[in-house]
C-alpha positions in Angstrom: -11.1 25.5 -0.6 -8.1 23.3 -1.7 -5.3 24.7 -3.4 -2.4 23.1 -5.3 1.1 24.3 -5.9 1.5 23.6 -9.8 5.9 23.7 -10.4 6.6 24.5 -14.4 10.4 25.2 -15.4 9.9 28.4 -17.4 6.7 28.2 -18.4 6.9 24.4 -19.0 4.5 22.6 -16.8 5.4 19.5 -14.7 3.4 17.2 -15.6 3.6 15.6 -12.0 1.2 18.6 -11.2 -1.7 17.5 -13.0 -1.4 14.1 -10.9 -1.8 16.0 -7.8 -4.4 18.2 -9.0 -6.4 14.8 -9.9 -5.5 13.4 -6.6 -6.6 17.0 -4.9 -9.9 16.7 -6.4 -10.6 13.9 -3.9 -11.2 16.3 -1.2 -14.2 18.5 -0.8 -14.5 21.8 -2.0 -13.6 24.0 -4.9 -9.5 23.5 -6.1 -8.0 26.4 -6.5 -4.0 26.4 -7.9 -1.1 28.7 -7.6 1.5 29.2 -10.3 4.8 31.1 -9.4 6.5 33.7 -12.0 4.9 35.3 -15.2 6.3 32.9 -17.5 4.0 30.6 -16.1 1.2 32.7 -17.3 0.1 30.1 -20.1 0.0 27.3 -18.0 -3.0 29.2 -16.0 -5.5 29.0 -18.9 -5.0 25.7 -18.9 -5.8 24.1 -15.9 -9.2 24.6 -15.7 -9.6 21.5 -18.0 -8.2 19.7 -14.4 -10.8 21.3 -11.9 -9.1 24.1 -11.0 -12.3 27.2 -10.6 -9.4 30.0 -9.8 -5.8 30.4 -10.6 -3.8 32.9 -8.1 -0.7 33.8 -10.4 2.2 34.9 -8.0 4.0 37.9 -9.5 7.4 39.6 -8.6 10.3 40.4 -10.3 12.9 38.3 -8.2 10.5 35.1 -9.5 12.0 35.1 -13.0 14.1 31.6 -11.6 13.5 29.1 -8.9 14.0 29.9 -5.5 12.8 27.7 -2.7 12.7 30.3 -0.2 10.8 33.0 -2.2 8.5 30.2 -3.4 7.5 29.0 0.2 7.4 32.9 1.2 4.6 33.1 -1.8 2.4 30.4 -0.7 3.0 31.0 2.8 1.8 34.7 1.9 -0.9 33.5 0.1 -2.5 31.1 2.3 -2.8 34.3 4.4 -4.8 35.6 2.3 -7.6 33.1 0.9 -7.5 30.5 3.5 -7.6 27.0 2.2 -8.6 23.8 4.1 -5.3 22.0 2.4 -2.0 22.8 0.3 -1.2 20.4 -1.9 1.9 20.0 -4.4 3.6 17.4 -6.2 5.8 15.0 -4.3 9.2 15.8 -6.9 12.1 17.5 -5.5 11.0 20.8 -5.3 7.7 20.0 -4.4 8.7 18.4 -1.3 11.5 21.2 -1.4 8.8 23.9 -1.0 6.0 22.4 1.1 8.9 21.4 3.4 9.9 25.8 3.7 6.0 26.2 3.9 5.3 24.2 7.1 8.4 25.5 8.6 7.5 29.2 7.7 3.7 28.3 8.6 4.7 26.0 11.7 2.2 23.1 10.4 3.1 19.7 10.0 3.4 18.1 6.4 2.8 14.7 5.2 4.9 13.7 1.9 4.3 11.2 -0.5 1.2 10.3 0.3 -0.9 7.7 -1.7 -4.5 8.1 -0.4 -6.2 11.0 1.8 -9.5 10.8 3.7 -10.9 14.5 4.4 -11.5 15.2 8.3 -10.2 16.5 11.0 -7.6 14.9 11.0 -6.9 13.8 7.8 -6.3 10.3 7.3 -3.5 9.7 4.9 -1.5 7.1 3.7 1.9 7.7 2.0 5.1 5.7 1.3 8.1 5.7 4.0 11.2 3.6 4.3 12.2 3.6 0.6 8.3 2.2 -1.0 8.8 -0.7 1.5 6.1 0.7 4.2 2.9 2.4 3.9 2.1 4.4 6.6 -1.6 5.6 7.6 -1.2 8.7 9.5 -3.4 11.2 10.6 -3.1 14.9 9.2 -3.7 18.1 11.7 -3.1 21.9 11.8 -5.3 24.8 10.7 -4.0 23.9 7.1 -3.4 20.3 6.1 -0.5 20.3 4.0 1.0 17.3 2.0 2.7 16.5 -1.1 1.2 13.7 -3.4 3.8 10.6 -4.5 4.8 10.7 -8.2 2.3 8.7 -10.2 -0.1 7.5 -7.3 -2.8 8.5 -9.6 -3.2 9.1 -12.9 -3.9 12.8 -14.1 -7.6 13.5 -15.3 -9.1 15.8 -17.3 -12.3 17.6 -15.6 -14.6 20.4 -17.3 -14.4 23.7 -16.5 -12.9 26.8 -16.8 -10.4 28.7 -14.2 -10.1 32.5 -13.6 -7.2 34.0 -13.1 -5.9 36.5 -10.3 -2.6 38.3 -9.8 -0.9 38.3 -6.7 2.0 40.3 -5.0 3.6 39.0 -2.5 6.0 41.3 -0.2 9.3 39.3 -0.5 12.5 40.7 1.2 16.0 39.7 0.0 16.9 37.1 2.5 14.5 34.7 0.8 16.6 34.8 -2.5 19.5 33.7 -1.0 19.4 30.3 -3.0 18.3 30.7 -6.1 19.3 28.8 -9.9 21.6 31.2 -11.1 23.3 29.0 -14.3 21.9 26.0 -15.6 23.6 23.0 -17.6 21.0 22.3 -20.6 20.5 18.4 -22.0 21.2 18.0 -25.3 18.9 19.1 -28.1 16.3 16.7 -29.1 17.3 14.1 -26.4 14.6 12.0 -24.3 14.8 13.0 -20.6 14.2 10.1 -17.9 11.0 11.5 -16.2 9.3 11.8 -19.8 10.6 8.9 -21.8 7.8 5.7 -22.5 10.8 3.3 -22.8 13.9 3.6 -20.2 17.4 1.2 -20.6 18.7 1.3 -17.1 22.6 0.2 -16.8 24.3 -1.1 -13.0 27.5 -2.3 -12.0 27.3 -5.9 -14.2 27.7 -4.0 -17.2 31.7 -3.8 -16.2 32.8 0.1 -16.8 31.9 3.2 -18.6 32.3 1.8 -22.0 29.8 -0.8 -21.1 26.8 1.5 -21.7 27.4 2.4 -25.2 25.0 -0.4 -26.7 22.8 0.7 -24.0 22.8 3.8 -25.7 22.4 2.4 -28.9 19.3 0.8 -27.8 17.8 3.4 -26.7 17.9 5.4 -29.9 16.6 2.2 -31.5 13.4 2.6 -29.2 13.1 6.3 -29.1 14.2 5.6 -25.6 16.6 6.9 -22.7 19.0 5.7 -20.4 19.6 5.6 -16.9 21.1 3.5 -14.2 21.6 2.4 -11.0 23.1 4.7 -7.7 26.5 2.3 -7.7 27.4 3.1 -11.5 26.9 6.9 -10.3 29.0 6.4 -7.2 32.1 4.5 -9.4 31.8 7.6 -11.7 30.5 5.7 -14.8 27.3 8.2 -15.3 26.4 11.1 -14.3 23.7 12.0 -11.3 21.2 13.2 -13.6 20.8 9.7 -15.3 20.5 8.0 -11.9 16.9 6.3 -11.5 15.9 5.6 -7.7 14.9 7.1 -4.2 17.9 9.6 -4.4 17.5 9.4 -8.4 14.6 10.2 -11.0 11.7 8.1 -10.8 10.7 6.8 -13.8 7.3 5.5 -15.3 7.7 4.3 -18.7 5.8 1.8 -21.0 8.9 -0.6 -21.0 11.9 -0.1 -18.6 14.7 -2.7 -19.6 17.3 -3.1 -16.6 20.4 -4.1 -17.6 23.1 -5.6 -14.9 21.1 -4.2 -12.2 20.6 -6.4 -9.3 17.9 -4.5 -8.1 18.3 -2.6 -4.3 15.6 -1.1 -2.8 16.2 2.4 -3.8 16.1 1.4 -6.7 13.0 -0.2 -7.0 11.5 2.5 -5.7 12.4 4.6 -8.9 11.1 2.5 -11.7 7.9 1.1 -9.8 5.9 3.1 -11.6 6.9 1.1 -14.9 4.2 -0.5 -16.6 6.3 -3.1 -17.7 10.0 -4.7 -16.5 12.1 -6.9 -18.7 15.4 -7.7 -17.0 18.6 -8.7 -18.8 20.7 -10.4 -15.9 23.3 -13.1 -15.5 21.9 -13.4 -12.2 18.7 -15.8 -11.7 18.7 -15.1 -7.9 18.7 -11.3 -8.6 15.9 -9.5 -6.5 15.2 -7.2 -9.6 13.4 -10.6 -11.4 10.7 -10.6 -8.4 9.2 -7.7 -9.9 10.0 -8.6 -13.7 7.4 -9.1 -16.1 9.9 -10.5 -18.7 13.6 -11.9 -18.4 16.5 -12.8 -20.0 19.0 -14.5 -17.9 22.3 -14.2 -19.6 25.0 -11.5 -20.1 23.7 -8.1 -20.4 27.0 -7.4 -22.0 26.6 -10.2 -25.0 22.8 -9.7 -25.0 22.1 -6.1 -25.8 24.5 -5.7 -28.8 22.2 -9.4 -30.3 19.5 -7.0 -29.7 20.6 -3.9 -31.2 21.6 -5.7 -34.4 18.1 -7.6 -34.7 16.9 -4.2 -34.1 18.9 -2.5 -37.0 17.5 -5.7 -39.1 14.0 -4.6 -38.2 14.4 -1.1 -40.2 
């Protein structure tokens, strides 16, 4: 039996999970999922359209909010008690976060970001390591193979069938609540977050300051879009973390991404390789962003972008 960790953010599922549960259906045997916290008790009817035959809903009253610890603790808890072949969970943040607490907890070794997965003994496995710039085929032991699956290395799939759902209690003492969310900071109503968006405007340093983005901005409404940048705008202060795109960022997959004044680091690259498609806006023609352009405009991003908003306005 295989079963995935599926992450929602009260009660809203990440889609990143369906991915892995796609990806998990590679491997042989009935999936099985595990959802954490009550209000993720209408995700569960759901999943069966992905090939999950049983979904083990983790209840306790300390679960209300994310806690990596407590999470870990569940699974760790729970593998105990059905004993699956594999654990598998989404390679975002507190995927990784997680599956990282569960092989410590379990003492197993855990593979992250992985791309492709042979069942065996060992697994074979291949996942992404220095940045996207290596892939690594490794091979997977320990009673329980557990590895996270790198955002968008497959697409999600629907799959017929239909899951039952189970309760289950773990015994959690105190210590594993120790970090918890205990206050969040809330986007702004009825804006387009980066991980979601189908068109991305992604600002770096050429824009010049701050007050550079705003036609970034503007184009972005235009297109319905959202706007993010590159890690040295967030280190001078321009934008905050949360818009950063990259290995330390979000990663991105939208229809269009439109980079701006970015020159295009590694790290980088690594966030918006998921992109379908790349137009760069650069006064740079030696930039290593245009080696994985589609489309590009060598000019001014500053003097460019506002031409572009006002055809744009033209348009409606």
């Amino acid at each position: 039996m295989i079963l995935g960790l599926v992450e929602h953010d009260r009660g809203e599922l990440e889609p990143l999970s369906l991915e892995m549960l796609t990806f998990a259906r590679r491997l042989a045997g009935p999936l099985e999922a595990v959802l954490i916290g009550e209000e993720a008790r209408p995700i569960a009817e759901h999943l069966g359209a992905y090939g999950v035959s049983k979904v083990h809903l983790v209840e306790h009253p300390g679960l209300d909010e994310y806690a990596p610890e407590a999470w870990a603790e569940s699974v760790v808890q729970l593998m105990a008690a059905v004993s699956p072949q594999a654990v598998l969970a989404a390679g975002s943040d507190r995927g990784n976060e997680v599956m990282a607490h569960v092989a410590a907890r379990a003492d197993l070794p855990m593979a992250a970001n992985c791309t492709e997965v042979e069942p065996g003994d060992p697994f074979v496995v291949t996942r992404v390591r220095w940045g996207g710039s290596l892939l690594e085929e490794a091979g997977l032991e320990g009673a329980v193979k557990l590895l996270t699956v790198a955002p968008h290395a497959v697409a999600a799939e629907e799959a017929a069938g239909e899951a039952l759902v189970e309760s289950f209690a773990p015994e959690l003492p105190d210590e594993v609540f120790r970090v918890r969310v205990s206050a969040r900071v809330e986007p702004e109503a009825g804006k387009v977050t980066l991980p979601l968006a189908r068109v991305v405007v992604g600002g770096g340093r050429g824009l010049g300051s701050a007050e550079g983005f705003a036609p970034l901005d503007e184009l972005a409404e235009l297109l319905g879009g959202a706007v993010g940048c590159s890690r040295a705008v967030t280190s001078l202060g321009w934008r905050p973390h949360s818009d950063q795109i990259g290995q330390t960022g979000t990663r991105i997959a939208p229809d269009l991404y439109i980079a701006c004044g970015i020159s295009g680091a590694i790290q980088h690259m690594v966030g918006c390789k998921g992109a379908r498609r790349i137009l760069v806006i650069n006064s740079d023609a030696q930039a290593p962003i245009l080696a994985r352009a589609d489309y590009a405009v060598i000019g001014d991003a500053r003097e460019i972008v506002p031409a572009l908003n006002a055809e744009l306005r033209k348009g409606r």
